[in-house]
N, C-alpha and C positions, 0 to 999 in steps of 0.2 A: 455421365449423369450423376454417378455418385458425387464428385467432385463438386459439380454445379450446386447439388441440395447440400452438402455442404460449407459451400461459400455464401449459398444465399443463406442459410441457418445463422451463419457467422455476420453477415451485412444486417442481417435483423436484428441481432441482440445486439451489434453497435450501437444501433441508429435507434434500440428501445433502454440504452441507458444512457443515451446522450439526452436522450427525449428527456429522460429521470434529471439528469442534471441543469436542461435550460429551462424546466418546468421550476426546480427549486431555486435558480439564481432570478426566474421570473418571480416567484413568491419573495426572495430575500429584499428586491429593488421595489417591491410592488407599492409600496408606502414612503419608499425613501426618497427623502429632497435631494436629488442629484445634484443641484447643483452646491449645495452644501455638502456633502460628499465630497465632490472632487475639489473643493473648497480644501477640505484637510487631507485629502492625498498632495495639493499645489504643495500645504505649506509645512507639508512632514521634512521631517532631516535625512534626507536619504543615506546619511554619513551610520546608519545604525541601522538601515533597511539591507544595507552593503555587509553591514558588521554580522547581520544575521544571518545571512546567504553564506556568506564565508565561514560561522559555526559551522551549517549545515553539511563545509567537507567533510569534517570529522566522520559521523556515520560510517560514510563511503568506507573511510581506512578501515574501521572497527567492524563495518559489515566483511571486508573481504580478507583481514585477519581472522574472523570468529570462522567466518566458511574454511578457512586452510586446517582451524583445528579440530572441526566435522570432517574433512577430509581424509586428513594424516594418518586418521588409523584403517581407512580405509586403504588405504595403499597409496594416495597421491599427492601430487604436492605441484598444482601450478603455479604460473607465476606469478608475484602478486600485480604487474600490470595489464595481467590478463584477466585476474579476478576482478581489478577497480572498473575495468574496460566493458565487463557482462555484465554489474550490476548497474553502473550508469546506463548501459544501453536497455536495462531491464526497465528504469523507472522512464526513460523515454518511450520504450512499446506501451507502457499502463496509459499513456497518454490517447491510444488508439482504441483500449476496450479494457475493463476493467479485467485485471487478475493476470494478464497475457503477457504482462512483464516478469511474470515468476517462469516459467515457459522458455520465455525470449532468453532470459539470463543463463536459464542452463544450457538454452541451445548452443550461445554465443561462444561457452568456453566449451563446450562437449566437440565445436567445431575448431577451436583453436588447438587446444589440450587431450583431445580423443578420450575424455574421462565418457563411461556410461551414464547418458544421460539418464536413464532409471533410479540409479543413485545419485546422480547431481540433483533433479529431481526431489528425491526422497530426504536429503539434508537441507533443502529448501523449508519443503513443508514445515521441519524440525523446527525450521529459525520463524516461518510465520507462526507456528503451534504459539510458542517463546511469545513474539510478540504480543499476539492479542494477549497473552497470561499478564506480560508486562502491562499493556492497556486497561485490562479490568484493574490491576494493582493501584494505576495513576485514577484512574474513578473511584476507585475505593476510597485513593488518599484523599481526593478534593473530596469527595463524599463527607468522610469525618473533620476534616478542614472544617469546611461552613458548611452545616445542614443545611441551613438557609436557603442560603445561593443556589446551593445543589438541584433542593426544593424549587427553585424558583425556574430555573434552566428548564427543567423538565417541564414543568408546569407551563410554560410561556408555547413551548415548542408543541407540545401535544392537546394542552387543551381547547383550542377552537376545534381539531378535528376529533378530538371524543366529545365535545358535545355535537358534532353536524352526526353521528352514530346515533341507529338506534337501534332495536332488537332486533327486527325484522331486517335490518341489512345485516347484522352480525350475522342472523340465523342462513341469509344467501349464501354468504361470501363463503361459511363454513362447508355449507353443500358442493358447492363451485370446488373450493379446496381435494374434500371429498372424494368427488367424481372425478376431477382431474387428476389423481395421484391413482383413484382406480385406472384409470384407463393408462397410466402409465406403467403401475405396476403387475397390470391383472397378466400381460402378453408373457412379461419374462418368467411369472410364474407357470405358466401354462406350456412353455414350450419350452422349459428349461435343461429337459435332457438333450434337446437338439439343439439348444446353443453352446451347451458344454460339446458337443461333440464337434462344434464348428473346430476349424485350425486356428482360428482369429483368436475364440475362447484361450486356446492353451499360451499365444502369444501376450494378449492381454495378462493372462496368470503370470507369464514371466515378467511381464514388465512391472507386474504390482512388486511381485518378489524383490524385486529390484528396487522397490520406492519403498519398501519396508526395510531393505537392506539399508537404507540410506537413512531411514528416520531413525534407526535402532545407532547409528553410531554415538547417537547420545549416550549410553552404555559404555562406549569403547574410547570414550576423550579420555586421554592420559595429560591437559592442561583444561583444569575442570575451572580452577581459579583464573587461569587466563581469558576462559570461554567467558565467565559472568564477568569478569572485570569490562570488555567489551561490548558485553550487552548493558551494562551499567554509563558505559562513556555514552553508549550509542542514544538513550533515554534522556542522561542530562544533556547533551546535546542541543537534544531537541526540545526540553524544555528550556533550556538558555537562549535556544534559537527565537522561541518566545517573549519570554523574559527581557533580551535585548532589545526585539521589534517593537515591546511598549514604548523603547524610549523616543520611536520616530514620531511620535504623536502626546500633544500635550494630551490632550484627553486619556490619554492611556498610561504615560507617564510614572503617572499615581503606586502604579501596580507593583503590587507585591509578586515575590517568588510562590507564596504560595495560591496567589490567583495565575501567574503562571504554568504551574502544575494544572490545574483546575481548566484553563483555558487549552491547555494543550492536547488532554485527555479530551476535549470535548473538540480538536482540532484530529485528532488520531480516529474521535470514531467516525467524523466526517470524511476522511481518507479513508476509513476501511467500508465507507457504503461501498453500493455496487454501482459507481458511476465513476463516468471515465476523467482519470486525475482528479479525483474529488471535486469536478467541479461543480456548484451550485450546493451542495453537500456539507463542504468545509464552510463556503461560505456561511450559510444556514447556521450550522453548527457554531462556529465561531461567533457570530454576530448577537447568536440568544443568548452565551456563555457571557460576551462581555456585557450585557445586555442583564444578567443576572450580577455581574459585580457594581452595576453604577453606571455603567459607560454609554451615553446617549449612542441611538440606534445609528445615527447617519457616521457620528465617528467610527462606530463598532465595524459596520462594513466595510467604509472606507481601511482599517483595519486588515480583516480579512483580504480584501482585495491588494493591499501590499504585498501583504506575504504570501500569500498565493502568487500573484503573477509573477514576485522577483523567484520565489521557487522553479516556478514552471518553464521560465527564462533560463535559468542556470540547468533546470533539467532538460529541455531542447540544448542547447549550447553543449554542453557536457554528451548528451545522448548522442548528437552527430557525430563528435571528434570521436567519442568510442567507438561506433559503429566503422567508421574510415579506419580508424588504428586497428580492428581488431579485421574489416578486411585486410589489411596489407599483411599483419600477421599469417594471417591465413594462407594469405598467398605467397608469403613468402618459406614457410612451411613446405607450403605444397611444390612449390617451383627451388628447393632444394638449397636458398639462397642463404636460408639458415640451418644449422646442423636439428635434423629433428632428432627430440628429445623425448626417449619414454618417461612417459607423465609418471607410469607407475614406479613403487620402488618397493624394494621387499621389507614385509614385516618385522 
């Protein structure tokens, strides 16, 4: 029964952030001339849709070098085709529900590598902590870039629904808030000595320990310059990955590095909503952004929608072949075919 209210818990939040996302790719289409749309997706250069896909390995390296030196002081040191293999398979589980690919990744190597996944875990968090920090940074920049624009993005995106607000829904929604955080919070206050006294309680405690153990190795990197230089590749990367996707499209073409930046950052926080693979999200996002630089609404999507699908193309394609390699590792680990190797190593 557990199990069941469990999995149905789990089948819901899918199915209400998938809602989240055909609700907003329904908003992004709601006005657009499709057929002019796919008008400029016919007649883009796939030769730079291709070119951008192909930045986007980089990350991969620089995500699962930066992970080995959150690692190292910890004690371990997988391999790095095992590391490339749990983060590709990570951004193809985010594709089933949002966030579940940070999860998937630590499990993937905690089952090739026997690292504890409490601290696989815990150096995770460290690296998304990192990211958003990096994210607000690239908003900042487009911010001071062009107020304008910035001004405008925002303004395009939120102001039909703060004026459909009025006070009196403010005043519901706040009660609704409210009540609903009481009735969540009120139980564990009320019976908190008998949940501390559960056995589960004290396991939970260790697993945190263990996820704090993992965030604090940012304390203990002994290649501090190594770690940012990779978080630095990982960022231009992705804004290059941009930057080049302009050129599949005249319409877009025009674009500077520094709408770039600006376009990316408004592409990152459409992947960090809470819908699965950014979808309808990025797009949204992306489509207002270029939509604040100049760039008519039907090319803006069509836009989005390139880079988006050839992403999600390459992260299906990539998430299989990891998933297959990182079973055979496994199994062949476990069926003795390869010499197993303690992950750990001493201080």
């Amino acid at each position: 029964m557990k199990y069941l209210s469990s999995a149905l818990f789990g089948l819901l939040k899918t199915l209400f952030f998938l809602a989240l996302g055909v609700g907003l790719l329904y908003f992004s289409f709601r006005n657009a001339n499709l057929q002019k749309m796919l008008g400029e997706i016919r007649d883009a250069d796939y030769f730079w849709v291709g070119m951008s896909v192909l930045i986007g390995c980089v990350p991969y390296y620089s995500r699962a070098a930066r992970w080995l030196i959150l690692l190292e002081p910890l004690g371990y040191k997988p391999k790095i085709s095992n590391r490339l293999y749990s983060i590709a398979f990570g951004y193809f589980a985010n594709m089933a529900a949002p966030r579940i690919g940070e999860i998937a990744r630590c499990s993937a190597l905690n089952k090739v590598e026997k690292i504890p996944l409490d601290l696989l875990i815990g150096t995770v968090i460290l690296e998304r902590a990192l990211d958003v920090l990096i994210l607000f940074l690239l908003v900042g920049a487009a911010f001071f870039l062009n107020l304008q624009m910035f001004g405008r993005f925002f303004i395009d995106i939120f102001q039909e629904k703060l004026n459909s607000l009025n006070g009196e829904t403010v005043i519901h929604f706040a009660w609704l808030s409210f009540i609903f955080a009481a009735i969540l919070v009120a139980p564990i206050f009320l019976f908190r000595k008998k949940i501390r006294a559960l056995p589960m309680a004290e396991k939970v405690k260790g697993f945190l320990r263990g996820v704090f153990d993992g965030f604090a190795a940012i304390g203990k990197i002994k290649k501090k310059y190594l770690f940012m230089l990779h978080t630095g590749i990982i960022w231009f990367s992705y804004i290059m990955m941009t930057v080049v996707g302009f050129l599949a499209l005249q319409a877009t073409a025009h674009l500077s590095f520094a709408d770039g930046i600006f376009i990316t950052a408004a592409g990152g926080i459409g992947m960090a909503a809470p819908a699965n693979a950014g979808i309808g999200t990025f797009h949204a996002a992306v489509m207002f952004a270029l939509a604040a630089v100049g760039v008519e609404k039907n090319a803006g999507l069509a836009f989005a929608v390139m880079m988006h699908t050839s992403q999600m193309l390459f992260i299906v394609i990539s998430g299989i072949f990891s998933f297959v390699m990182l079973y055979i590792e496994k199994k062949s680990r476990g069926n003795g075919s390869l010499p197993t190797r303690n992950a750990k190593e001493p201080h």
